[in-house]
C-alpha positions as a printed Julia matrix, in Angstrom:
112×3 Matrix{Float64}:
 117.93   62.11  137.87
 115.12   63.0   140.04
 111.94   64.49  138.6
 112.08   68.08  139.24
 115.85   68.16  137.92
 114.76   66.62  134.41
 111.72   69.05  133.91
 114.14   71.82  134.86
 116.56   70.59  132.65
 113.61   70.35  129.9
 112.54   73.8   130.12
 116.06   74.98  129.9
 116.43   73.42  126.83
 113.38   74.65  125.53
 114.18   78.04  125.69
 117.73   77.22  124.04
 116.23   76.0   121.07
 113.42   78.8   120.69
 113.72   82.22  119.39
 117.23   84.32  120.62
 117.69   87.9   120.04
 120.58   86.86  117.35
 118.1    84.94  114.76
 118.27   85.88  111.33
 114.4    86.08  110.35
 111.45   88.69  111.74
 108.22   89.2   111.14
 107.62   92.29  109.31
 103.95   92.45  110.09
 103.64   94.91  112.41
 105.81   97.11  109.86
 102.89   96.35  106.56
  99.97   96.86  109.04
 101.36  100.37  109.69
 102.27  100.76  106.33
  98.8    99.86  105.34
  97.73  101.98  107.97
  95.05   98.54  108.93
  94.71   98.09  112.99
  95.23   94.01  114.15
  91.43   94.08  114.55
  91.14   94.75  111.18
  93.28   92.41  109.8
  92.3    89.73  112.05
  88.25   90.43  110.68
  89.76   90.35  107.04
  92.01   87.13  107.2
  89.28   84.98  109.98
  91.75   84.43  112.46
  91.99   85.5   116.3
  92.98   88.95  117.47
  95.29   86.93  119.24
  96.79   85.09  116.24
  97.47   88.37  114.75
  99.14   89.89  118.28
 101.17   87.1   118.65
 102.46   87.94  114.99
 102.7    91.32  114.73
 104.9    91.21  118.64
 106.72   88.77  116.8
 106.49   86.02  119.41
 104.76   84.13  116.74
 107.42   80.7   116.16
 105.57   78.16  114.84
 103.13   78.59  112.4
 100.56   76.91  110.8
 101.33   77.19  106.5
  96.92   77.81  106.48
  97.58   80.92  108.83
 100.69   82.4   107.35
  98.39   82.0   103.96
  95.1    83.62  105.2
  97.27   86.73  106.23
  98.96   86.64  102.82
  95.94   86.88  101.18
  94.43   89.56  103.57
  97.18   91.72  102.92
  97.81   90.85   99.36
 101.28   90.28  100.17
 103.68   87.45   99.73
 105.29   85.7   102.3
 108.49   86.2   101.6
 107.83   90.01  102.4
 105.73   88.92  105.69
 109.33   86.92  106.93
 112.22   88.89  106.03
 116.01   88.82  107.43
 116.4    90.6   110.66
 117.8    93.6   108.85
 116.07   94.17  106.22
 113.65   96.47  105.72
 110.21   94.83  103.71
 108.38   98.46  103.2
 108.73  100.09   99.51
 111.49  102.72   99.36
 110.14  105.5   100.93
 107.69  103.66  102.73
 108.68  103.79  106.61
 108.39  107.86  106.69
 105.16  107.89  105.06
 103.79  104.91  107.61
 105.26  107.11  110.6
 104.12  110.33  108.91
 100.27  109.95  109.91
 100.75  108.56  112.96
  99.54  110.95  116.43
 100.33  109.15  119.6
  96.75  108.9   121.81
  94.65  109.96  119.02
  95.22  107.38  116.28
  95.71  107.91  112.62
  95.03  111.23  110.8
């Protein structure tokens, strides 16, 4: 196998293993920080970590990480993280919750 053909056939089996539409976990972050009515910046201030860290969570692109991380936005948010990592249909937000988030929220002029 020539070179290009095995890092061709490496990248393809990268993106096999990473994360498909069909997985059964989510991050619910983006869901608490809107809850908690807290902007990324915020949260990223509060918990010491990158805006970028906390962008790559709350888009939910974020696949591997670190146990120090997922505990520093734990403690930020005073949440647990079994309700930062829930099933892909569940909802994580108190009953209730998801209107009142949504309820406050003006598009182009922030919260109210």
């Amino acid at each position: 196998m020539t070179a290009p053909r095995r890092r061709r056939a490496r990248a393809e089996g990268r993106r096999a293993v990473g994360a498909s539409p069909g997985e059964p976990l989510r991050w619910a972050l983006a869901d608490w920080l809107m809850y908690r009515r807290i902007s990324g910046r915020e949260l990223a201030r509060r918990a010491g970590l990158s805006r970028s860290t906390i962008h790559r969570l709350t888009s939910g692109h974020g696949q591997r990480v670190d146990l120090r991380t997922l505990a520093r936005v734990c403690r930020a948010l005073e949440l647990s993280p079994g309700e930062i990592v829930v099933w892909q249909h569940d909802d994580p937000l108190p009953p209730g919750g998801r209107g009142r988030a949504r309820q406050l929220m003006l598009p182009g002029r922030g919260w109210r």
